[in-house]
mmCIF file as gemmi writes it, N, C-alpha and C atoms, coordinates in Angstrom:
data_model
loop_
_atom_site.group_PDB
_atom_site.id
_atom_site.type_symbol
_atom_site.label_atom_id
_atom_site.label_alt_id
_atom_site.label_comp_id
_atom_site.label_asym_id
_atom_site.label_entity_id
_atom_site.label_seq_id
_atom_site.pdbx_PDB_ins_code
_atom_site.Cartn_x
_atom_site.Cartn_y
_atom_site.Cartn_z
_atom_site.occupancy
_atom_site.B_iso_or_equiv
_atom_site.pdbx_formal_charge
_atom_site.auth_seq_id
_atom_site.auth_asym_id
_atom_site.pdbx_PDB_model_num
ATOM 1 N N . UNK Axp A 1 ? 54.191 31.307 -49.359 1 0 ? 1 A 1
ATOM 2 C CA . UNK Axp A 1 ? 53.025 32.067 -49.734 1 0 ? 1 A 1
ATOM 3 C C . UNK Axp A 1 ? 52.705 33.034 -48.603 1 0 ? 1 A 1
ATOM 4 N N . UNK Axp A 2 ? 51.932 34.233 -49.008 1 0 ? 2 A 1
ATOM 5 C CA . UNK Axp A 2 ? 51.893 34.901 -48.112 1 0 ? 2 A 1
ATOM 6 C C . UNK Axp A 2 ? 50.355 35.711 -48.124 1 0 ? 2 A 1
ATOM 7 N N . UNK Axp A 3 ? 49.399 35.424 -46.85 1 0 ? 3 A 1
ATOM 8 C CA . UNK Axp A 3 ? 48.419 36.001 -46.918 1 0 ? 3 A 1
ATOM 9 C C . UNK Axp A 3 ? 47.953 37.298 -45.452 1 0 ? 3 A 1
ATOM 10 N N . UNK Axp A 4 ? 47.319 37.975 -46.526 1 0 ? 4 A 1
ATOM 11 C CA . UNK Axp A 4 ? 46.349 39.239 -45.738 1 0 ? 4 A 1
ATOM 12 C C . UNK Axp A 4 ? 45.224 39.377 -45.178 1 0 ? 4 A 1
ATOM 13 N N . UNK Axp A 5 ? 44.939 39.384 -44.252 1 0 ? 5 A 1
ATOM 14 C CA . UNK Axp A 5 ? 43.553 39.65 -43.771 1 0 ? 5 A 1
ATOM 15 C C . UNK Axp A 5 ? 43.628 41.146 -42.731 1 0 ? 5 A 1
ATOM 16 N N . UNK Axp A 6 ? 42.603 41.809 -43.566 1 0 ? 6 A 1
ATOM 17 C CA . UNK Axp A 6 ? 42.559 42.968 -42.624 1 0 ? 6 A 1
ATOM 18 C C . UNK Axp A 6 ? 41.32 43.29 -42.256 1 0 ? 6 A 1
ATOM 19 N N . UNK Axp A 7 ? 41.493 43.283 -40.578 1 0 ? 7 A 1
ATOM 20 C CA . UNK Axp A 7 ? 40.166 43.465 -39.775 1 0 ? 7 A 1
ATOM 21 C C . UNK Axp A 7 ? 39.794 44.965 -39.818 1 0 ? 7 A 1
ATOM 22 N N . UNK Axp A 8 ? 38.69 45.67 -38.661 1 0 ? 8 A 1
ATOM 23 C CA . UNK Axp A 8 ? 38.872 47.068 -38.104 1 0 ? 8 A 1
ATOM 24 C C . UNK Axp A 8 ? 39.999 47.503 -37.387 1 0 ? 8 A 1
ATOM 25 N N . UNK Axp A 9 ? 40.306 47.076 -36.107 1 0 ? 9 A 1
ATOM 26 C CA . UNK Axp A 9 ? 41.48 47.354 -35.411 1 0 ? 9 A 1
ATOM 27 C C . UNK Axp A 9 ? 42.687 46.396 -35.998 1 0 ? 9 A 1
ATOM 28 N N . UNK Axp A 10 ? 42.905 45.8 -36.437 1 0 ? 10 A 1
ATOM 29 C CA . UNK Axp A 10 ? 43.924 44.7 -36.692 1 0 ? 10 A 1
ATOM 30 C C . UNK Axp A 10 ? 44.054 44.337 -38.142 1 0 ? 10 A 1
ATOM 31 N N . UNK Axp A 11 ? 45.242 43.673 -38.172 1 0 ? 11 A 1
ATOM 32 C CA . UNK Axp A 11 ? 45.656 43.143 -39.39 1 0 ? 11 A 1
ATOM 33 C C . UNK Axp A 11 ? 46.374 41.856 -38.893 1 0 ? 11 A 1
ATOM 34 N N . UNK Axp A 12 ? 46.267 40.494 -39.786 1 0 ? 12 A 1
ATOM 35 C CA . UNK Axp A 12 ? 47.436 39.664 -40.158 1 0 ? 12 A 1
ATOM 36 C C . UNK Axp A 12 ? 47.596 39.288 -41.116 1 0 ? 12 A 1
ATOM 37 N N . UNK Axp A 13 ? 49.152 38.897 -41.53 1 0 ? 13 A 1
ATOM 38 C CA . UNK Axp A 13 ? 49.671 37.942 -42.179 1 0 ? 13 A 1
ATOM 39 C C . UNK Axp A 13 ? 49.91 37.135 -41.802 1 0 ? 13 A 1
ATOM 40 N N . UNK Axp A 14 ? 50.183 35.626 -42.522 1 0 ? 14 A 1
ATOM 41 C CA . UNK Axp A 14 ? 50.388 34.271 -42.618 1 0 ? 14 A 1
ATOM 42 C C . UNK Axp A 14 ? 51.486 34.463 -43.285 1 0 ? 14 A 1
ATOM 43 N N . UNK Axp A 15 ? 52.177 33.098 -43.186 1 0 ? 15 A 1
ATOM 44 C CA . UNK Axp A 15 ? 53.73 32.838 -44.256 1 0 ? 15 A 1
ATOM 45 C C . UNK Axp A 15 ? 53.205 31.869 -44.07 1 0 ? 15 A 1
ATOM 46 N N . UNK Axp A 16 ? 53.264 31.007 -45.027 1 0 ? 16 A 1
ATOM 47 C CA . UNK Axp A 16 ? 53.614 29.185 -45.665 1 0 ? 16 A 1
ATOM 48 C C . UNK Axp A 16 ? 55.089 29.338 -45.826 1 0 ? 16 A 1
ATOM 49 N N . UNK Axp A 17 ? 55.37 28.126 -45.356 1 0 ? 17 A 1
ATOM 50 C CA . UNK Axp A 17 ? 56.701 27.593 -45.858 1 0 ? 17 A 1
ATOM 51 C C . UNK Axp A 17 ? 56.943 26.253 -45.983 1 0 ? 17 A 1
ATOM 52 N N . UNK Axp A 18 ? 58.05 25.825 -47.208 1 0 ? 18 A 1
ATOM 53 C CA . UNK Axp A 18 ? 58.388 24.823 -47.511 1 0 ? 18 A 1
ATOM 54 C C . UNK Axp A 18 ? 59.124 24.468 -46.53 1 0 ? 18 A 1
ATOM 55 N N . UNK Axp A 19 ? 58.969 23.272 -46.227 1 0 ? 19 A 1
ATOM 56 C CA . UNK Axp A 19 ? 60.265 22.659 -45.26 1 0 ? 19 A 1
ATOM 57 C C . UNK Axp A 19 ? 61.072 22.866 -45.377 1 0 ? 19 A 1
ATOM 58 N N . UNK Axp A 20 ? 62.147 23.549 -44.291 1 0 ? 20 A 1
ATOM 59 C CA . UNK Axp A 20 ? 63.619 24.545 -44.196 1 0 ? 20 A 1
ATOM 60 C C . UNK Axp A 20 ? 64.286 23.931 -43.077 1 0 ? 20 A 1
ATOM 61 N N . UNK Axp A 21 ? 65.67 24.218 -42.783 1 0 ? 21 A 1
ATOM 62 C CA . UNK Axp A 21 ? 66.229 23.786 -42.02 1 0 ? 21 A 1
ATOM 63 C C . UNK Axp A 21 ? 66.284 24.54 -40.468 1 0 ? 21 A 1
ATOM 64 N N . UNK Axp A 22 ? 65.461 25.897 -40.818 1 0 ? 22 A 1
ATOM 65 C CA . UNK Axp A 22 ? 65.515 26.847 -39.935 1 0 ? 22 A 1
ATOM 66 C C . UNK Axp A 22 ? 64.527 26.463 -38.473 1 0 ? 22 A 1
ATOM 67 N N . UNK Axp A 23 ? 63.443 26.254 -39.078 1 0 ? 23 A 1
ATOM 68 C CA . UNK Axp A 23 ? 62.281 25.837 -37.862 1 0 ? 23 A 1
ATOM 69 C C . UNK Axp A 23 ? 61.156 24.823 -38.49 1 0 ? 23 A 1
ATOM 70 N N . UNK Axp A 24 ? 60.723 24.64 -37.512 1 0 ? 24 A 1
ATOM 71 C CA . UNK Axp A 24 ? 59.696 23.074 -38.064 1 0 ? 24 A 1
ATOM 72 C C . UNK Axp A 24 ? 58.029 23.149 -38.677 1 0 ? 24 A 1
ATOM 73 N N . UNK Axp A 25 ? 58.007 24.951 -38.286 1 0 ? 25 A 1
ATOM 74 C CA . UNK Axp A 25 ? 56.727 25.484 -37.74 1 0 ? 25 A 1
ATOM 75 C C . UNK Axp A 25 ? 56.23 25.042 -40.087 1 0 ? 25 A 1
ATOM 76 N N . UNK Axp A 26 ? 55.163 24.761 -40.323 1 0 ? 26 A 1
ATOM 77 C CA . UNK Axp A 26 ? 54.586 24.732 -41.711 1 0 ? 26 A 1
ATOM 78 C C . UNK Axp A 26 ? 53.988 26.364 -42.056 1 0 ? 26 A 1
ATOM 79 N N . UNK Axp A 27 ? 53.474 26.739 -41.193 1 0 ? 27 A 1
ATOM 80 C CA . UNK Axp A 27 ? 52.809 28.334 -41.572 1 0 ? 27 A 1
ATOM 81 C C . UNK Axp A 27 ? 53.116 29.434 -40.055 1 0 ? 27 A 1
ATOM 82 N N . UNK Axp A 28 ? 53.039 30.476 -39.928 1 0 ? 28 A 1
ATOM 83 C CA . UNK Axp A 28 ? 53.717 31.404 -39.277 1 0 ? 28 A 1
ATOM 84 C C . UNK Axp A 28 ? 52.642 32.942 -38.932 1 0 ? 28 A 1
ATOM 85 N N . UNK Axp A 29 ? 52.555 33.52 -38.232 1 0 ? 29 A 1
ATOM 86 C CA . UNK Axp A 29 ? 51.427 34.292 -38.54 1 0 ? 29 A 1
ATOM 87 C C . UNK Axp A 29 ? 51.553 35.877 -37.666 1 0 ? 29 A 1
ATOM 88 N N . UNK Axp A 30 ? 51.735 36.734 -38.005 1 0 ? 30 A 1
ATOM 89 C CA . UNK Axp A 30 ? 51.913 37.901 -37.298 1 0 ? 30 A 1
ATOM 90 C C . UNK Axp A 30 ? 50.906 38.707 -37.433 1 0 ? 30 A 1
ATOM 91 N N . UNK Axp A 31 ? 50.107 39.442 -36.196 1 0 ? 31 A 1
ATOM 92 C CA . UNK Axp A 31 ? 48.717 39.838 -36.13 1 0 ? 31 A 1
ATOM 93 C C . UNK Axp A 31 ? 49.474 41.64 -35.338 1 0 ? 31 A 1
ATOM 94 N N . UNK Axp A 32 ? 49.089 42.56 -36.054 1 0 ? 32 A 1
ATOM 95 C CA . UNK Axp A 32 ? 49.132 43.534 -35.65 1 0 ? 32 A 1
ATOM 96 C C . UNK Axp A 32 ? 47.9 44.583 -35.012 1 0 ? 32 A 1
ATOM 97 N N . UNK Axp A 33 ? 47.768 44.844 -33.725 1 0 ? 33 A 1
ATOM 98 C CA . UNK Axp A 33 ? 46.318 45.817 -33.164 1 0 ? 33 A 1
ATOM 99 C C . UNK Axp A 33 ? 46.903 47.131 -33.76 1 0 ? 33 A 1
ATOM 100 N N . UNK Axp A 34 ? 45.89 48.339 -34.241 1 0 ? 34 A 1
ATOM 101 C CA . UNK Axp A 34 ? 46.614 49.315 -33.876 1 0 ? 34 A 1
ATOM 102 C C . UNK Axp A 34 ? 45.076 50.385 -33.185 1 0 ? 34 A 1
ATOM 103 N N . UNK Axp A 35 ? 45.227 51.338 -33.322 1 0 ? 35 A 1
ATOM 104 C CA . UNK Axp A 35 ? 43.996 52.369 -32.434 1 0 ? 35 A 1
ATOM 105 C C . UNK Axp A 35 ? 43.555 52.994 -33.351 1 0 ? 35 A 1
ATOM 106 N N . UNK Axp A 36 ? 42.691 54.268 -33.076 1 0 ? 36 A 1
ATOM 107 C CA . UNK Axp A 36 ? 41.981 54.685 -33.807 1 0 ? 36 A 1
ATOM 108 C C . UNK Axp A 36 ? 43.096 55.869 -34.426 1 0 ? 36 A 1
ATOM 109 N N . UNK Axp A 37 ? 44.31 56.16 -34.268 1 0 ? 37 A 1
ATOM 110 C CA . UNK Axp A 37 ? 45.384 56.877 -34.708 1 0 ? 37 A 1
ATOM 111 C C . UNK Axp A 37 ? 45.742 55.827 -35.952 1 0 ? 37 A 1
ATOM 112 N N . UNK Axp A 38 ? 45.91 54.619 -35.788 1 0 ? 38 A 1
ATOM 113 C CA . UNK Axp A 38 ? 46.527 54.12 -37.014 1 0 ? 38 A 1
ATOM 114 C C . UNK Axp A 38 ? 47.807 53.827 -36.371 1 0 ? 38 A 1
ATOM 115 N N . UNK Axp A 39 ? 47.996 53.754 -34.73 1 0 ? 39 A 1
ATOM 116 C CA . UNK Axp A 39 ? 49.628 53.389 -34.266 1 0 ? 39 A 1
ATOM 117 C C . UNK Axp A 39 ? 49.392 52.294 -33.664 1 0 ? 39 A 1
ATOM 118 N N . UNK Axp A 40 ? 50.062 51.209 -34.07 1 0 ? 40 A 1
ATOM 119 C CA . UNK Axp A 40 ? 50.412 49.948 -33.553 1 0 ? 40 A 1
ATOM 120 C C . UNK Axp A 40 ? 50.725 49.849 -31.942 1 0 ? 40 A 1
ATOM 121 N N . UNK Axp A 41 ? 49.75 49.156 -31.507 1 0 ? 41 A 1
ATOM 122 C CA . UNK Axp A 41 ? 49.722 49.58 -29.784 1 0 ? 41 A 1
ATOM 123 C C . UNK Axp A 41 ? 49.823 47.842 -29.548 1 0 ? 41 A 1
ATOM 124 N N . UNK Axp A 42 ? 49.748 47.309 -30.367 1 0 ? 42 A 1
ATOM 125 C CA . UNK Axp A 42 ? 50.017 45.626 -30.067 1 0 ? 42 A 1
ATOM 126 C C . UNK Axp A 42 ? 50.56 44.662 -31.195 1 0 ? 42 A 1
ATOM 127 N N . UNK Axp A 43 ? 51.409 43.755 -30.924 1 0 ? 43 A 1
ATOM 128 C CA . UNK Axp A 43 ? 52.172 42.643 -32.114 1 0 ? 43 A 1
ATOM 129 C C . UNK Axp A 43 ? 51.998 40.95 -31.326 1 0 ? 43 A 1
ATOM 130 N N . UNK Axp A 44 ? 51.053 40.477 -31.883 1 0 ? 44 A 1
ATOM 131 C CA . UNK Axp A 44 ? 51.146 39.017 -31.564 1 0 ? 44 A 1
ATOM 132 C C . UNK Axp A 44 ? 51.603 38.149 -32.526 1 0 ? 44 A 1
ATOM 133 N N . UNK Axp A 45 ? 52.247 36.96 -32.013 1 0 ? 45 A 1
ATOM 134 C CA . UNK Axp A 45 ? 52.91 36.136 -32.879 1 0 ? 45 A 1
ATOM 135 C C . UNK Axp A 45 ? 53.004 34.47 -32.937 1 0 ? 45 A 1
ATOM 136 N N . UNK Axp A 46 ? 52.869 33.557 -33.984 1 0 ? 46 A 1
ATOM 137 C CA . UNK Axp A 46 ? 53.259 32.197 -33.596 1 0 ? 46 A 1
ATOM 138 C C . UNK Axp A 46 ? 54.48 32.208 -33.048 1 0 ? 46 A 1
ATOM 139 N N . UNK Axp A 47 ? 54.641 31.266 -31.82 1 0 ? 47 A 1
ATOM 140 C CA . UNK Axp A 47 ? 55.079 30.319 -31.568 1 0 ? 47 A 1
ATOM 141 C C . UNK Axp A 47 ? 56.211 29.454 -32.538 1 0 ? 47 A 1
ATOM 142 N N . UNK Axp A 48 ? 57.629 30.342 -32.689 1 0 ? 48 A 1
ATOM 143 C CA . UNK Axp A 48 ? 58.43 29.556 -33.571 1 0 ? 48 A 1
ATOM 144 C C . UNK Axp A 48 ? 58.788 28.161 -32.826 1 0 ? 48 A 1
ATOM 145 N N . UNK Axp A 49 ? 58.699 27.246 -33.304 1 0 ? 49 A 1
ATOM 146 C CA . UNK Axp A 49 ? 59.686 25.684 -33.126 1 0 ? 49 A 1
ATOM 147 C C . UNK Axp A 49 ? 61.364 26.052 -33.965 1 0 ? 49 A 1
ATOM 148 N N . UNK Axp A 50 ? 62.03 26.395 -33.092 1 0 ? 50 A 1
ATOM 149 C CA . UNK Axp A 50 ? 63.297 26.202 -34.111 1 0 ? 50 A 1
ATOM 150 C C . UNK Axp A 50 ? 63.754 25.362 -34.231 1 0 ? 50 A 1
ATOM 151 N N . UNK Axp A 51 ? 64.785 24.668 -35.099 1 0 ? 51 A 1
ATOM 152 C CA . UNK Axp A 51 ? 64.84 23.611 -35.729 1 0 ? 51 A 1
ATOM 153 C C . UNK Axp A 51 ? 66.342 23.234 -34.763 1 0 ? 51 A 1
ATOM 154 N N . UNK Axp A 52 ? 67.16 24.14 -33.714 1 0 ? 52 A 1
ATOM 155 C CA . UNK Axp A 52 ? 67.954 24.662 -33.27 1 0 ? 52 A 1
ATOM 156 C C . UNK Axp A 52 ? 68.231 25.436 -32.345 1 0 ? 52 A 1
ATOM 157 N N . UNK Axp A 53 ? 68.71 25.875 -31.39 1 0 ? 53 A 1
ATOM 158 C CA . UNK Axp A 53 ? 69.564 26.892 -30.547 1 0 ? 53 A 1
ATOM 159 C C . UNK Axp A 53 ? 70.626 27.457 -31.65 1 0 ? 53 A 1
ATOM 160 N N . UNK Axp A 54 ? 71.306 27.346 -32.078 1 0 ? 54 A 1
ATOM 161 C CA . UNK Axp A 54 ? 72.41 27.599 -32.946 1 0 ? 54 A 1
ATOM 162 C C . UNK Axp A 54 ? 72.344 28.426 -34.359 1 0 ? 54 A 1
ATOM 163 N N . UNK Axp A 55 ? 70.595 28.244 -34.689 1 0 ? 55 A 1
ATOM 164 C CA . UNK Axp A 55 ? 69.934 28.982 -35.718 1 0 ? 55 A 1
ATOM 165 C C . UNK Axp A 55 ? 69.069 30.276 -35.348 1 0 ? 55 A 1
ATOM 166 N N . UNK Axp A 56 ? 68.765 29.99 -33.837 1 0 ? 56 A 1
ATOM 167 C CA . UNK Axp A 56 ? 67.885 30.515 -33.315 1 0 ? 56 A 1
ATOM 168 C C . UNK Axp A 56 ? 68.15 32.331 -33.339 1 0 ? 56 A 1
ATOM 169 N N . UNK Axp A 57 ? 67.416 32.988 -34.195 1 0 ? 57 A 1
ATOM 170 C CA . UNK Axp A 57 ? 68.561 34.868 -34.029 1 0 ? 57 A 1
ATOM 171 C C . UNK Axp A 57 ? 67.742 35.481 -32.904 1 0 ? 57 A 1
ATOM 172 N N . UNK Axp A 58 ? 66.821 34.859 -32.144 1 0 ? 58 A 1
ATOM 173 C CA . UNK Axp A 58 ? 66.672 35.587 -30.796 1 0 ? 58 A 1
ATOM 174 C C . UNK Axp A 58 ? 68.036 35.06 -30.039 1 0 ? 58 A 1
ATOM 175 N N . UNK Axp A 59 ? 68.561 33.914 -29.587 1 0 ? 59 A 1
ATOM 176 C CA . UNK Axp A 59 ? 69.197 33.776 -29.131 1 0 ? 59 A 1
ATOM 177 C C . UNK Axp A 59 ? 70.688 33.814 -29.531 1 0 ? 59 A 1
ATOM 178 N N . UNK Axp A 60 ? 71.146 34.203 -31.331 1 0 ? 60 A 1
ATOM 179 C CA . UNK Axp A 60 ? 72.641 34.186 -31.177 1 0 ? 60 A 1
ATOM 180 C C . UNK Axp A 60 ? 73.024 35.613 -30.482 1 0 ? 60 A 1
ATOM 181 N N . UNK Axp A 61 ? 74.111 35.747 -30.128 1 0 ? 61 A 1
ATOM 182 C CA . UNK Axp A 61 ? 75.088 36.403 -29.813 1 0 ? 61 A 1
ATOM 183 C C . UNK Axp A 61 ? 75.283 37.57 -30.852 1 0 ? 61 A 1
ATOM 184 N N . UNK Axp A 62 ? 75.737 38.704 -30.481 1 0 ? 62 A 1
ATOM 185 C CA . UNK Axp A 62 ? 77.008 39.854 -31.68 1 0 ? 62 A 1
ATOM 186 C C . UNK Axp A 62 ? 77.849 39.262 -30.85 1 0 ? 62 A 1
ATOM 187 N N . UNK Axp A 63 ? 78.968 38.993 -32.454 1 0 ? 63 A 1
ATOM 188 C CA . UNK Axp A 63 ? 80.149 38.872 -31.882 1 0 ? 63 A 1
ATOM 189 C C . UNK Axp A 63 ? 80.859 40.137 -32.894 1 0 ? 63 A 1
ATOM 190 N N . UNK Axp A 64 ? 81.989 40.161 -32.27 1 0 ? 64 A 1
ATOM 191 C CA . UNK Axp A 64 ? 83.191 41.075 -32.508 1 0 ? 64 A 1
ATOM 192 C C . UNK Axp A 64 ? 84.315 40.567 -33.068 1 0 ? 64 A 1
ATOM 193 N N . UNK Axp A 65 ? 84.563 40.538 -34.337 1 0 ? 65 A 1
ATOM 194 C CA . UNK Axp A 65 ? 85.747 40.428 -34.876 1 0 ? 65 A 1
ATOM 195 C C . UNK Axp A 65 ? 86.633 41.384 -35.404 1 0 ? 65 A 1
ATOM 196 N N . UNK Axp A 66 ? 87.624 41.548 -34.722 1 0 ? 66 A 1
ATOM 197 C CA . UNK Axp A 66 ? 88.539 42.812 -35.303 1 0 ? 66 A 1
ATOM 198 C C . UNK Axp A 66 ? 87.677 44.474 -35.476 1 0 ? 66 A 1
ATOM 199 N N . UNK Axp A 67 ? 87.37 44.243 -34.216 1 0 ? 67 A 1
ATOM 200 C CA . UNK Axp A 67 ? 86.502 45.452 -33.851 1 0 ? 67 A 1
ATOM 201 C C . UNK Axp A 67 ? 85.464 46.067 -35.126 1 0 ? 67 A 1
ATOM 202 N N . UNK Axp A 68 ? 84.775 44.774 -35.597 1 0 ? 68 A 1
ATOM 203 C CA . UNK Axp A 68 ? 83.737 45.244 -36.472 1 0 ? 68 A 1
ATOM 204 C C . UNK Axp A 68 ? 82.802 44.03 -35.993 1 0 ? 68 A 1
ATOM 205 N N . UNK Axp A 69 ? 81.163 44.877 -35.909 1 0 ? 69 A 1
ATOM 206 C CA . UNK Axp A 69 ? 80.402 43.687 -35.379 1 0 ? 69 A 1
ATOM 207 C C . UNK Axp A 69 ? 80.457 43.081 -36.966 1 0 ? 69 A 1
ATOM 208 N N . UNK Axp A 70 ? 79.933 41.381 -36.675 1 0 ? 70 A 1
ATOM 209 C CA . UNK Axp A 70 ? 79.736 40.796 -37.151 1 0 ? 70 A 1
ATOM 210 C C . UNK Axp A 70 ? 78.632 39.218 -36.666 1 0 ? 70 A 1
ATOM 211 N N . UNK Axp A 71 ? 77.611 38.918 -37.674 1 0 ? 71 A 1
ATOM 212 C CA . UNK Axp A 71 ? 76.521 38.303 -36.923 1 0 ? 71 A 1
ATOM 213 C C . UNK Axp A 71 ? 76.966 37.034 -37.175 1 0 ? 71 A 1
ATOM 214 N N . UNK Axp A 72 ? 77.125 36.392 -35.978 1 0 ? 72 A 1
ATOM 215 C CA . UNK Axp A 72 ? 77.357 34.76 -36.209 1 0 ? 72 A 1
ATOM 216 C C . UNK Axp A 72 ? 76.265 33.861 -36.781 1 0 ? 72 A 1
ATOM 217 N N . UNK Axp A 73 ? 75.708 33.85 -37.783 1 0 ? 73 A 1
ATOM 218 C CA . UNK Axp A 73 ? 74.541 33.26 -37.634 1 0 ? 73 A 1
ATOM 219 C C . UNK Axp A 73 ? 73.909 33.235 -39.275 1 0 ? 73 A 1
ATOM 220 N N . UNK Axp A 74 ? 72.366 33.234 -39.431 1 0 ? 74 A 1
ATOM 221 C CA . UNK Axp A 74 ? 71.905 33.115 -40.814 1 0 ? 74 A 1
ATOM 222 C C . UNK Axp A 74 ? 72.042 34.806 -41.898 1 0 ? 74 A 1
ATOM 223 N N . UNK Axp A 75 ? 72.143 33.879 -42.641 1 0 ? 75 A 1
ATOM 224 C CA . UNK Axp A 75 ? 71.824 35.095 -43.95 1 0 ? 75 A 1
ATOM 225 C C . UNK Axp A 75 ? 70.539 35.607 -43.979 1 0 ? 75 A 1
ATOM 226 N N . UNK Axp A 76 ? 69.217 35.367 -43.453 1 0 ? 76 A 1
ATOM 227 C CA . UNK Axp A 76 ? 68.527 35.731 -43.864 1 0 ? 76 A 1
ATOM 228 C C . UNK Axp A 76 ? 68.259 35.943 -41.886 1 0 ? 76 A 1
ATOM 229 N N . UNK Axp A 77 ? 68.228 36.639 -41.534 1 0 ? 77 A 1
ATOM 230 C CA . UNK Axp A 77 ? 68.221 36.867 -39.837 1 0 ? 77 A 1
ATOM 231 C C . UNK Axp A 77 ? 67.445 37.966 -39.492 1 0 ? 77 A 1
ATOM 232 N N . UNK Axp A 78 ? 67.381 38.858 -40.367 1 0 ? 78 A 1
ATOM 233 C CA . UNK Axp A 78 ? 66.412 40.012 -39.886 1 0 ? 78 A 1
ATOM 234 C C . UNK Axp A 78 ? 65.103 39.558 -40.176 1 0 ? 78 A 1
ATOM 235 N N . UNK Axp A 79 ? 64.765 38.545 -41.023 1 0 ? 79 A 1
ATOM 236 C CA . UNK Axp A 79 ? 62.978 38.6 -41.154 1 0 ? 79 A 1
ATOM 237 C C . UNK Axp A 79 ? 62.517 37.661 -40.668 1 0 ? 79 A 1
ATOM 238 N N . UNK Axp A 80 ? 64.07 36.398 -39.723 1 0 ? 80 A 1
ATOM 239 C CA . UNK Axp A 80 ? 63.511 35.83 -39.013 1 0 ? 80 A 1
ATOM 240 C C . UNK Axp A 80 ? 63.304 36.294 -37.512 1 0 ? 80 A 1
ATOM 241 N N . UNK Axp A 81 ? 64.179 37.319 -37.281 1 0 ? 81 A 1
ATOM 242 C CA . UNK Axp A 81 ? 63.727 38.099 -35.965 1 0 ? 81 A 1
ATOM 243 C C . UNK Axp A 81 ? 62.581 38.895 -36.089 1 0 ? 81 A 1
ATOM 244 N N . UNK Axp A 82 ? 61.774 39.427 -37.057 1 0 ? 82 A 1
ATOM 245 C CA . UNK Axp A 82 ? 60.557 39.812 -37.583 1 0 ? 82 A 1
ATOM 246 C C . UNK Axp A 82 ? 59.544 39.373 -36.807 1 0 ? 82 A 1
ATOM 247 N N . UNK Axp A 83 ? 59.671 37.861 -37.653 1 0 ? 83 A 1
ATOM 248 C CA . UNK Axp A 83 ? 58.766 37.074 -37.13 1 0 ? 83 A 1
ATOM 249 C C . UNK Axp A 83 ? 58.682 36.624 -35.624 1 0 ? 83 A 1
ATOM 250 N N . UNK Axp A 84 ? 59.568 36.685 -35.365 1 0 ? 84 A 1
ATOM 251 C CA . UNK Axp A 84 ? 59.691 36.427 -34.012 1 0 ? 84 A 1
ATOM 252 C C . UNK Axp A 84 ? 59.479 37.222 -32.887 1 0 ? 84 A 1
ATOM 253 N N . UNK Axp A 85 ? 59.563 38.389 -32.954 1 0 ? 85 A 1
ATOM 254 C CA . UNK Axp A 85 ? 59.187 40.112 -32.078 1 0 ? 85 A 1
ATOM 255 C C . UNK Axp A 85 ? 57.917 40.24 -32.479 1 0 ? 85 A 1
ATOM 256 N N . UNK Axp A 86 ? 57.225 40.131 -30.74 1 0 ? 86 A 1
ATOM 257 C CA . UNK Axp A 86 ? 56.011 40.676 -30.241 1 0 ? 86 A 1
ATOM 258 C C . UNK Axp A 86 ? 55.806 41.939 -29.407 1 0 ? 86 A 1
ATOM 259 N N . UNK Axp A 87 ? 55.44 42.823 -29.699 1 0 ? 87 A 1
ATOM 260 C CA . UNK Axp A 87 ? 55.235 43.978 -28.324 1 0 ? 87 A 1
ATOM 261 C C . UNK Axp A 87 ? 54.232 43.442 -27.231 1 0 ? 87 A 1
């Protein structure tokens, strides 16, 4: 599930999640500041528990196979690095 709250300077979302194999965390929450332009001048974030090092996509690796990158790691990896990137 996914919820909105929008302040004056700020915004967050929440994620719920069903128990996954990815991380332990039950809900997830990314809070964006921005200025009186409307430009994002700050990103705060929970605290992932990963369930892993090995799942973890801050910490895998690019690797290189046959001179084409290729990501060692989850299928779904960009929206868990999302969540995970704070400015």
């Amino acid at each position: 599930m996914l919820t909105l709250f929008i302040y004056l300077k700020s915004f967050v979302i929440y994620f719920d999640f069903s128990k996954n194999p990815f991380f332990t965390n039950k809900s997830l929450f990314k809070k964006f500041f921005y200025d009186d332009n409307k430009d994002i001048v700050k990103v705060e974030a929970s605290i992932i528990a990963w369930s892993s090092d090995k799942i973890n996509p801050t910490k895998i690796a690019l690797k290189r196979k046959k001179k084409t990158p290729e990501w060692n790691g989850m299928k779904h990896q960009a929206f868990l690095i999302f969540l995970s990137v704070v400015i």
